[in-house]
N, C-alpha and C positions, 0 to 999 in steps of 0.2 A: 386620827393618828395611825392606826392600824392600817386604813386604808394606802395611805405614805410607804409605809413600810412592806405593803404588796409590793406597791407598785417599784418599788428600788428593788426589789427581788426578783422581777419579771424583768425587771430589762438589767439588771446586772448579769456579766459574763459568766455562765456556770463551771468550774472549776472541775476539770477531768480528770482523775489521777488517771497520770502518764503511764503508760503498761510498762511492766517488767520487757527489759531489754534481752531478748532473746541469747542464750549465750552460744558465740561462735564455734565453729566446727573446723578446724584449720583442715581435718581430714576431707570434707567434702570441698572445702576453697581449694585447697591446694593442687587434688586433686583436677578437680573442674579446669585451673587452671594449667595444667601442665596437659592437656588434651590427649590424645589419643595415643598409646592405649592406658595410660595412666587413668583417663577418665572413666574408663569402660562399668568398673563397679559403681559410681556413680550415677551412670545412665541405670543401669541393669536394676539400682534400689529403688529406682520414683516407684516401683508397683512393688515392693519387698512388703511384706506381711509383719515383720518388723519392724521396717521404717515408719510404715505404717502406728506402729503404735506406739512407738517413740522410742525405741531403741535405735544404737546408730553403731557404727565402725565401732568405736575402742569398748562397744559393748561385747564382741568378740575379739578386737585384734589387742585391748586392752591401752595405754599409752593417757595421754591428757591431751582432747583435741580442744583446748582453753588457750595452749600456748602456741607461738607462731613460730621458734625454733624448732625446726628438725628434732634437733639432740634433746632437745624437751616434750616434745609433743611425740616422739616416739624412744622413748625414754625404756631401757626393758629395765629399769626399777622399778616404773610405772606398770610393770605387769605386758609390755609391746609384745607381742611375736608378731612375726611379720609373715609369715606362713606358716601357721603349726602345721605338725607334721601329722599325717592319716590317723593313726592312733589316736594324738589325742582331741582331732577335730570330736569322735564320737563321744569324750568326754566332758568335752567344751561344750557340746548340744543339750547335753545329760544334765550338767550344770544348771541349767534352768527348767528343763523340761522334767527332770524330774526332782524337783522341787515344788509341792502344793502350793505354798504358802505365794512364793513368786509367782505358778502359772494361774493360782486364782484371780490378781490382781486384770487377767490379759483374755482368760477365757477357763470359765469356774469349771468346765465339762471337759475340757482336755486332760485326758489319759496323760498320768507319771510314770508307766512304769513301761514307756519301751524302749529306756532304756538295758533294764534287767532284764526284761524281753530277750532283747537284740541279743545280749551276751549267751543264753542258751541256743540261737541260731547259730545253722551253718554256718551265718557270715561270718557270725562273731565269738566261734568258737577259735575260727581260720584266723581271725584278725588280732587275736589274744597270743597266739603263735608268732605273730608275726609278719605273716602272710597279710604283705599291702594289695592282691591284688584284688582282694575279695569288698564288694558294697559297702560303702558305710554310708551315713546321711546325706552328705552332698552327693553320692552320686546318682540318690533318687530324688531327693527335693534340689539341688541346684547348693549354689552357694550365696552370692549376692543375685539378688531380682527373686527371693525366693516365694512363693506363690502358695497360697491356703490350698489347702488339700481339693477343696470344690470352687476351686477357678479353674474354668475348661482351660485354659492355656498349661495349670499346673503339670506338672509329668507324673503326677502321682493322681491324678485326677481317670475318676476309673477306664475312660477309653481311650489315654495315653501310655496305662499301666505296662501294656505288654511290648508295645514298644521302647520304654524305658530300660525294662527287663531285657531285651534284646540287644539293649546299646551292650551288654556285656557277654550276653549268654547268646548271640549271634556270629561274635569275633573269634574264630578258628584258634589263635593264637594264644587268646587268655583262658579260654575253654582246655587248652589244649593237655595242660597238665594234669587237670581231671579228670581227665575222660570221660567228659561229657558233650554230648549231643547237642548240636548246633542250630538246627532246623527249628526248634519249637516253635518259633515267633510263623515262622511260614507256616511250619502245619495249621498251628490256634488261627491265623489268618482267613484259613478256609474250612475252618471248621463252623458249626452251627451255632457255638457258644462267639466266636470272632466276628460270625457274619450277624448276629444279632447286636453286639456291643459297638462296631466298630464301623461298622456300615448303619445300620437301623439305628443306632445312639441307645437301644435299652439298655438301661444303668442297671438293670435286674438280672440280668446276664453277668454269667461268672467270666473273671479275668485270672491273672498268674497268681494274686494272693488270696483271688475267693476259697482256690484251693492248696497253698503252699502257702499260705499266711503271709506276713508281711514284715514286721518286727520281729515277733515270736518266731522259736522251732518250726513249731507245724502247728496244724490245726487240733483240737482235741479229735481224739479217736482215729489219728492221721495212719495208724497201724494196721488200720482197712479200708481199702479203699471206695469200699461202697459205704460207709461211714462218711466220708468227705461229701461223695456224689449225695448220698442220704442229705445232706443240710436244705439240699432243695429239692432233690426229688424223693421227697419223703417215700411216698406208696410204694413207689419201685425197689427203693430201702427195706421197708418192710415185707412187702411181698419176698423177695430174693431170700431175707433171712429165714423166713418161715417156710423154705423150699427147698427139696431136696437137692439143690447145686449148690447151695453154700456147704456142707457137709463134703458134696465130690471135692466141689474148689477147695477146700481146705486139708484134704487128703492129697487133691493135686500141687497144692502150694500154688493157684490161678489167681489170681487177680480176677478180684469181683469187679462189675463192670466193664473195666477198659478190658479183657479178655474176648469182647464182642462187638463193645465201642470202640474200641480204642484210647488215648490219652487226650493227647493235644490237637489230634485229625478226627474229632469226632461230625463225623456226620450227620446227618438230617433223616434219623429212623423210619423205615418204611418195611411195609410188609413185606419188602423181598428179603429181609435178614431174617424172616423166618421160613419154615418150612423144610422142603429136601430136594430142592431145586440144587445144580451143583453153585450156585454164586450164594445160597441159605447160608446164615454163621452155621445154624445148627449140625448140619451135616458133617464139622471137621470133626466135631468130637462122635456124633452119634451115627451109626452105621445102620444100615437097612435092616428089617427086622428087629429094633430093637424099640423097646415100649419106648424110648426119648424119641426117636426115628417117629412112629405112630405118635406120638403126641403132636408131635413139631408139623407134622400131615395133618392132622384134625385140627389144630388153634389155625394154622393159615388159611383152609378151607373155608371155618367159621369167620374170621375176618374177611373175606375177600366178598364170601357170600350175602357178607352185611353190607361190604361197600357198594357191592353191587346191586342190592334193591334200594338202598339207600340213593344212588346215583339215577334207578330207574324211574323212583316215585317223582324226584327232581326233573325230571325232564317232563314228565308229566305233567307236573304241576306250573312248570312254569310254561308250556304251552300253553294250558289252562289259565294264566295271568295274562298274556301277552291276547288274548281273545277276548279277554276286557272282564272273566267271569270271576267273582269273590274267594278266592283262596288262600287267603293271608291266614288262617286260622290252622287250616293242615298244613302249611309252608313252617309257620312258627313251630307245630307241634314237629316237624321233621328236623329240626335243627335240634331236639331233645334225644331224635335219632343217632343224629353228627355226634351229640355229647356220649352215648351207647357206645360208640365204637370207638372213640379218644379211649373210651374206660377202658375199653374191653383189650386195646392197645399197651396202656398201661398194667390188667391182669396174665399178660404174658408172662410177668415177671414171675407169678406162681409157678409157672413151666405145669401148668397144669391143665387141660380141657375143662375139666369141670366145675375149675372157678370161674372161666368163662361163659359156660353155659347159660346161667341165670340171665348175663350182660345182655349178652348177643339176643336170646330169644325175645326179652324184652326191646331189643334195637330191632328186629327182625317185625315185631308185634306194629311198632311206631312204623316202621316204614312200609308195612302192608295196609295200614289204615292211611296214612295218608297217600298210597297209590290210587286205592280204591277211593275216597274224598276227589283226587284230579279223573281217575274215570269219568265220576259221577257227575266232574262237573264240565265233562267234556260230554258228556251224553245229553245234559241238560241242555249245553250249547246247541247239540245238534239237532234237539227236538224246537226249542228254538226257532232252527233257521229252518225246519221242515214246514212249521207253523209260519212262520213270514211269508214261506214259499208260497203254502195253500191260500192264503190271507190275500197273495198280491193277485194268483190266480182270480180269485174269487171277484176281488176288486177290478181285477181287468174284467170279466165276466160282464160284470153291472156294467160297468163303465159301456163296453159293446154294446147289451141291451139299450141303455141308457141313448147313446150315440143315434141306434138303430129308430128308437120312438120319434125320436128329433126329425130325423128324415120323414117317417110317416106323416107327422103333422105338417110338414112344410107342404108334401106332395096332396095334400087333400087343399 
């Protein structure tokens, strides 16, 4: 019996419940179908980060897209606005975003509070006044098509950042009331931090909010500016504070850092900003004669003197390679040299000779050892080839004798 009743179960038609009927969106129908440019926020959502996770239109613009009447489906009982106005788009955003409860359902690690953020910012001190002209969220994330913060297409995605920033703080006109400076975007362009991020794609490289934040005011410690620069380049932070220029700059009222680097044109550091050459930073403040003067003379000399045995043991050495002889051991140990004079590049920031000294003598030590290693192993070479010389000598010699006995015995 049992068996019967398999077998009416295996070939009876298995019953599927029917899936829930997806409910309709009159806002995307409608839209879709009234084409261009009606449609545009429609195309613009297929990659939305929202639509993405199922939010839709009247989850901002508010309304019932259930019903197919106009007057219903955009109903402002139903809560419709059909453009809010700048103001309160950044509340509209705030609404969810800073709500835990709702952003945990969507992503449990997403930051609530930039909204509260924002409001202590420039932007959103300007924007509490009144002032429409100043940033608020769509004009850095976009409105519809908006894009996760780490999708390279995103505008807020870190090597689209300063361009973003430019679409405002490049415009003559909306600058104009501020009195603020237009250029940034081009200086950071060709600066070393722009030419790393922007060109090179290092995501490690600072942009416009690594150091003026992003939501928030400012950064913590934003009151000094080698406090900001300090986030990354730590040692140069500390060296500076513990050296007698922060004390001047602080009586000068200078600005640590950009005073020598500059801000947003920062260049690609090299030994010629130091010294008493007339192109040396050091020279505008420090005059001849003066112990800064003699210091700024003794660190250049010490660096240039390293580059340069450093650069002579390298040629050496790698004639030495290129001859076919074993030198990979003092080549490796030269590169602990390179690492000597980075340091010793970085101990500048003491303004001091004698915290370089230890550096250098040690980078001085590495790169006399490994000149004398490529001598040694060019002298090797050359005994060597003296010894093959004598060798082939010798072997032509025999060879002659050799030749010579041949003939005797033929001729007997």
């Amino acid at each position: 019996m049992w068996q019967q009743l398999l077998l009416i179960m295996l070939i009876s038609p298995v019953q599927v419940p029917a899936a829930p009927k997806a409910a309709q969106n009159t806002c995307v129908r409608c839209h879709t179908d009234l084409g261009d440019p009606f449609d545009a926020p429609v195309k613009a959502s297929a990659q939305d980060i929202h639509f993405q996770n199922g939010l839709s239109c009247n989850s901002c613009h508010g309304g019932d897209p259930t019903k197919d009447k106009p007057d219903e489906s955009m109903n402002p009982a139903k809560g419709f606005v059909r453009q809010p106005a700048r103001k309160q788009i950044v509340v509209l955003c705030a609404s969810c975003h800073s709500s835990p409860d709702f952003m945990r359902k969507y992503n449990p690690q997403a930051r609530v509070d930039q909204y509260s953020e924002y409001l202590t910012s420039v932007h959103g001190k300007k924007m509490q006044t009144g002032d429409q002209n100043v940033a608020i969220c769509i004009d850095c994330h976009g409105h519809h098509g908006i894009l996760a913060a780490k999708n390279p297409n995103s505008p807020v995605y870190a090597p689209n950042v300063a361009a973003t920033c430019g679409r405002c703080h490049s415009d003559p006109q909306r600058m104009k009331s501020y009195g603020i400076a237009t250029n940034q975007l081009e200086l950071y362009s060709k600066s070393v931090h722009g030419e790393a991020l922007m060109k090179n794609r290092d995501l490690a490289a600072p942009t416009c909010n690594s150091c003026h934040g992003n939501h928030g005011a400012t950064p913590p410690g934003v009151d000094s500016v080698a406090n900001v620069c300090g986030q990354c380049h730590v040692m140069q932070g500390d060296l500076f504070n513990q050296s007698p220029h922060r004390k001047a700059f602080e009586t000068l009222q200078l600005k640590a850092c950009v005073t020598c680097h500059q801000n947003h044109d920062i260049e690609r550091p090299t030994e010629a900003m130091i010294g008493v050459e007339e192109s040396a930073t050091c020279v505008i403040c420090h005059e001849k004669g003066s112990a800064g003067y003699a210091a700024a003379q003794e660190m250049k000399s010490a660096l240039v003197g390293l580059q340069g045995k450093l650069n002579s043991a390298s040629q050496i050495l790698e004639g030495a390679q290129r001859a076919g002889m074993e030198v990979s051991r003092p080549i490796y140990q030269l590169a602990e040299g390179r690492d000597r004079l980075v340091l010793a590049r970085v101990q500048v920031h003491s303004f001091n000779p004698a915290v370089l000294k230890k550096t250098i003598t040690e980078g001085d030590a590495i790169a006399a050892a490994s000149e004398q290693s490529g001598v040694q192993a060019l002298a090797d070479l050359a005994f060597r080839r003296k010894g093959l010389a004598v060798s082939a000598v010798i072997l032509l010699f025999m060879i002659g004798l050799l030749l010579l006995k041949i003939r005797q015995l033929k001729t007997k």
